[in-house]
C-alpha positions as CSV (number, residue, x, y, z in Angstrom):
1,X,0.0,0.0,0.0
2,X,1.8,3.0,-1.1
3,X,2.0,5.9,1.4
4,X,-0.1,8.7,1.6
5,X,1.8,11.9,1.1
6,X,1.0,15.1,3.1
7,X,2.6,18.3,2.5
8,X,14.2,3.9,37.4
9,X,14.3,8.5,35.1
10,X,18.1,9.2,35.2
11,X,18.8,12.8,35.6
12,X,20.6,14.6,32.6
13,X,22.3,17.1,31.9
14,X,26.2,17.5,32.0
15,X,26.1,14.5,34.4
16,X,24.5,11.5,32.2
17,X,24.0,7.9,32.8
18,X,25.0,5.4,30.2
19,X,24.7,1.5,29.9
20,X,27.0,-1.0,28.7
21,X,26.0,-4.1,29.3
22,X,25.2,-4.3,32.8
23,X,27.0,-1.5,33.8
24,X,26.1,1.4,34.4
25,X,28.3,4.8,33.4
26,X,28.5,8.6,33.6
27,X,29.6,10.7,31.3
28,X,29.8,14.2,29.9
29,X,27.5,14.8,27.3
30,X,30.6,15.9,25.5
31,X,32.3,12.5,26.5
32,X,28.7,10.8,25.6
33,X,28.6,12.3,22.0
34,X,32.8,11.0,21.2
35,X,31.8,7.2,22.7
36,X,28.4,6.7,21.7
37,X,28.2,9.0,18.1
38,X,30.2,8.2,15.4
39,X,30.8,12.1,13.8
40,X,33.2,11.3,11.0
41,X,30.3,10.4,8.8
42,X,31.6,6.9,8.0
43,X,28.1,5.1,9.2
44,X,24.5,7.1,9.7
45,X,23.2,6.7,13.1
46,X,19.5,6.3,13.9
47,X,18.3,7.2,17.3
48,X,16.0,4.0,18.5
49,X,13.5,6.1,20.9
50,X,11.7,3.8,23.3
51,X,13.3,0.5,22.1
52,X,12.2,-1.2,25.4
53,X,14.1,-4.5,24.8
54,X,13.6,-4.3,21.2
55,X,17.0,-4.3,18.5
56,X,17.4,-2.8,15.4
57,X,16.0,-6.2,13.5
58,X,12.6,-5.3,15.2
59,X,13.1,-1.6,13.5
60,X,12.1,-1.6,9.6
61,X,13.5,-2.8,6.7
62,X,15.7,0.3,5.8
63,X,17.9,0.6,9.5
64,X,18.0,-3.2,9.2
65,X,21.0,-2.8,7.1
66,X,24.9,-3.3,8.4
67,X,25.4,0.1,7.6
68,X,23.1,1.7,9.9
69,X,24.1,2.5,13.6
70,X,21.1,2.1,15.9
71,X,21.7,3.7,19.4
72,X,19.0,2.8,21.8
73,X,17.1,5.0,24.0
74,X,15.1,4.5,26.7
75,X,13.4,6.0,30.1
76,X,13.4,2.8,31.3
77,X,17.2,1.5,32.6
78,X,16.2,-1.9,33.0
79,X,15.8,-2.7,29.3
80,X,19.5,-1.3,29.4
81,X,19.7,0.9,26.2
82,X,22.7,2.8,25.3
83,X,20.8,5.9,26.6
84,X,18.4,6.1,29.3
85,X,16.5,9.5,29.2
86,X,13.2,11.1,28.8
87,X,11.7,11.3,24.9
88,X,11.1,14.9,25.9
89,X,14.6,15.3,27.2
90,X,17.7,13.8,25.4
91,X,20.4,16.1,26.2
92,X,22.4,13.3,26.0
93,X,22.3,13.7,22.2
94,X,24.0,16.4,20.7
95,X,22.2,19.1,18.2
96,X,22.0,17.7,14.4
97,X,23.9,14.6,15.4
98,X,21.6,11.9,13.8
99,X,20.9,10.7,10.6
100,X,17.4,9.4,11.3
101,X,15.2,8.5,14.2
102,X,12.2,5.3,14.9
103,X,9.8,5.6,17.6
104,X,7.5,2.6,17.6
105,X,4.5,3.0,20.0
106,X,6.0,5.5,22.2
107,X,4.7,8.7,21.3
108,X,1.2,7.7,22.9
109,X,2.5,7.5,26.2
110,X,3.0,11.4,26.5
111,X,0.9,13.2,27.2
112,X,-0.6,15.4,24.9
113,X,1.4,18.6,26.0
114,X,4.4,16.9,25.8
115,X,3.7,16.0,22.6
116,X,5.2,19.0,20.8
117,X,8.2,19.2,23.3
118,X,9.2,15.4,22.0
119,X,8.9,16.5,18.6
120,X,10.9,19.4,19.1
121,X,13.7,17.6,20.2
122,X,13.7,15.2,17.2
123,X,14.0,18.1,15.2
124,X,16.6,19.6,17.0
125,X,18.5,15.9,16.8
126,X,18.3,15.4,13.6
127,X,20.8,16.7,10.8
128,X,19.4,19.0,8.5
129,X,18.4,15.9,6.0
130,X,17.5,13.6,8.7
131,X,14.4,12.0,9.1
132,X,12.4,10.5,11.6
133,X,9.9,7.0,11.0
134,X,6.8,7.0,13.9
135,X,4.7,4.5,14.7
136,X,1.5,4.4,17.0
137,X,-2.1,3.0,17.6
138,X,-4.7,4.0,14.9
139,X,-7.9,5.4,17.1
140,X,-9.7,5.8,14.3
141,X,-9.7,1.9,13.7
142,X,-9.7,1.3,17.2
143,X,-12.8,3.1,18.2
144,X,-14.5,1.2,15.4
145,X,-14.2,-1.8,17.2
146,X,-15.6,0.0,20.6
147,X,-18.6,1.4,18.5
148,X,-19.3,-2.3,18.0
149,X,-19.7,-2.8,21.9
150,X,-16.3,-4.8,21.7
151,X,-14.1,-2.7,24.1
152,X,-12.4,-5.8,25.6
153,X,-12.7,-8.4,23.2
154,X,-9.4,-9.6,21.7
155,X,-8.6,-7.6,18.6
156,X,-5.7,-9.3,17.8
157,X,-3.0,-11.6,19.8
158,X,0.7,-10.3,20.4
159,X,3.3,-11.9,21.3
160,X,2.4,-10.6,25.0
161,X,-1.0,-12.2,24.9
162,X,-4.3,-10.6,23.9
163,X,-5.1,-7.4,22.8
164,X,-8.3,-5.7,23.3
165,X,-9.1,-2.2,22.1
166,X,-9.1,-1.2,25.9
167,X,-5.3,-2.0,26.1
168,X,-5.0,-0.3,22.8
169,X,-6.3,3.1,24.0
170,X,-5.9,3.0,27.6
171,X,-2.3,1.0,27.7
172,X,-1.2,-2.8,28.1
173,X,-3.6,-3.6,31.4
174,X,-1.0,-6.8,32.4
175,X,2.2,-4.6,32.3
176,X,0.1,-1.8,34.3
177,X,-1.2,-4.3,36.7
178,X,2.7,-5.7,37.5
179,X,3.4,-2.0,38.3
180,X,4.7,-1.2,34.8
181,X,3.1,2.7,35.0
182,X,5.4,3.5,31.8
183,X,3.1,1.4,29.7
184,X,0.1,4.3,30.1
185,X,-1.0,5.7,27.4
186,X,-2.1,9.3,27.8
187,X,-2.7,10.7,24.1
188,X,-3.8,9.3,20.7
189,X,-4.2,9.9,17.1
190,X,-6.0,9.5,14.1
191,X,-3.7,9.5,10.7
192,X,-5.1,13.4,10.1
193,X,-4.2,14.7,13.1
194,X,-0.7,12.5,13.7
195,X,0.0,14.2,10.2
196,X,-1.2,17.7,11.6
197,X,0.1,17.3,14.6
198,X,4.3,17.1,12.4
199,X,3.9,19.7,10.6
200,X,2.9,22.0,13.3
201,X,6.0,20.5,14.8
202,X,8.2,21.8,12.1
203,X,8.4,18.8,9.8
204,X,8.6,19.6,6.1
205,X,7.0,17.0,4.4
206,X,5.2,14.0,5.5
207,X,4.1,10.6,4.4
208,X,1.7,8.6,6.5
209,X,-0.4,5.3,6.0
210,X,-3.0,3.5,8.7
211,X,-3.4,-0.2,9.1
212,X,-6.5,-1.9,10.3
213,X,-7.3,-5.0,11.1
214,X,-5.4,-6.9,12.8
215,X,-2.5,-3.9,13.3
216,X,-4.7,-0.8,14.4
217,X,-1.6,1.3,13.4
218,X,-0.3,4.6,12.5
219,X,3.0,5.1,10.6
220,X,4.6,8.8,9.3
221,X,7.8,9.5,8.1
222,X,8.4,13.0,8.5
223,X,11.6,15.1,7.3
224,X,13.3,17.7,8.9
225,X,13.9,19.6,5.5
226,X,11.6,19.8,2.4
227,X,11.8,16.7,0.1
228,X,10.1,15.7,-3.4
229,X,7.1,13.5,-3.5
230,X,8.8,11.0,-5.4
231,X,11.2,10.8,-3.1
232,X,9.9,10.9,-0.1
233,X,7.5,7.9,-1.3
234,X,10.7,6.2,-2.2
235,X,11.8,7.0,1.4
236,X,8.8,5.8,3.6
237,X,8.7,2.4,1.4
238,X,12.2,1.6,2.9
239,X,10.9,2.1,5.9
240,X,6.6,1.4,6.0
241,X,5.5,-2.4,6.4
């Protein structure tokens, strides 16, 4: 389907926590940007935001490539990604210091004033051509399924169990229930306003697409600086499922 186009926290700061492996390192954002960043343009570097315990094979088909750096970020320190920070505050990352970024179901967990603060600093991450891929729940689709009176039947089954449109609105009710509060979701989108919602951002151009049954998804890849339709249709089908 081709795209659609449309025109336990760490603190931050100088001071920022790293992992390797299963240790646990501070360094200079300075320091941070030498180790972690590889600046002599040799190999782009995508920024994996909220990769939980996920790897770049779990990414799309376009980072899945040996040439592509995946650093992995995450608020969450027990999934041990390379940086552990706040999708509203990486300063860990230095200013246009990425090639490209993927966020897969992780922008729904903000809430919605946050939102814009997120976006800002993927813009302010990314190199001037740099672009980022998103990924989220489709409420459009999903509140189909609730206008049917089926808010907790099983919409499709993941490979954590069950999903029913309540999980897919509210959040993942057997992560909450162990105590996992960072799988709430607090926002949502429809494939309009997910569009809308980059562009106020800053975003030059867009492409989007929405999934339905049995995926209930969102997916937009957005670019920092203004790109050709044809290209930027070649772009997103590098990246879309």
């Amino acid at each position: 389907m081709p795209p659609n186009t449309v025109t336990h926290p760490v603190p931050l700061g100088d001071g920022v926590f790293v992992n390797y492996g299963t240790r646990a390192c501070s360094f200079s954002a300075t320091r941070l940007a030498r180790l972690i960043l590889k600046t002599d343009g040799t190999m782009p570097a995508f920024l994996h935001i909220g990769c939980g315990g996920k790897r770049k094979d779990q990414t799309t088909r376009g980072f899945n490539k040996p040439e592509w750096q995946e650093i992995r970020v995450d608020i969450d320190p027990r999934v041990q990604p390379d940086i552990v920070a706040s999708i509203t505050d990486m300063s860990a990352v230095p200013d246009e210091s990425v090639d490209a970024i993927f966020t897969s179901h992780t922008i729904e967990h903000l809430y919605p004033h946050e939102v814009p603060v997120a976006l800002r600093e993927f813009l302010r991450v990314l190199k001037p051509e740099g672009f980022a891929v998103i990924t989220c729940p489709d409420l459009q689709s999903v509140c189909a399924l609730v206008a049917e009176d089926k808010l907790t039947e099983t919409a499709y089954v993941s490979p954590a169990g069950p999903i029913a449109p309540i999980d897919i609105i509210y959040g993942h009710r057997p992560s909450l229930a162990r105590g996992n509060l960072y799988m709430a979701h607090h926002c949502g989108f429809t494939q309009r306003v997910l569009v809308g919602t980059l562009q106020a951002a800053g975003f030059k151009s867009v492409a989007s697409m929405r999934r339905g049954h049995p995926y209930y998804d969102l997916w937009a890849l957005a670019t920092k600086s203004p790109m050709d339709e044809e290209a930027l249709r070649a772009l997103a089908r590098e990246h879309f499922p």
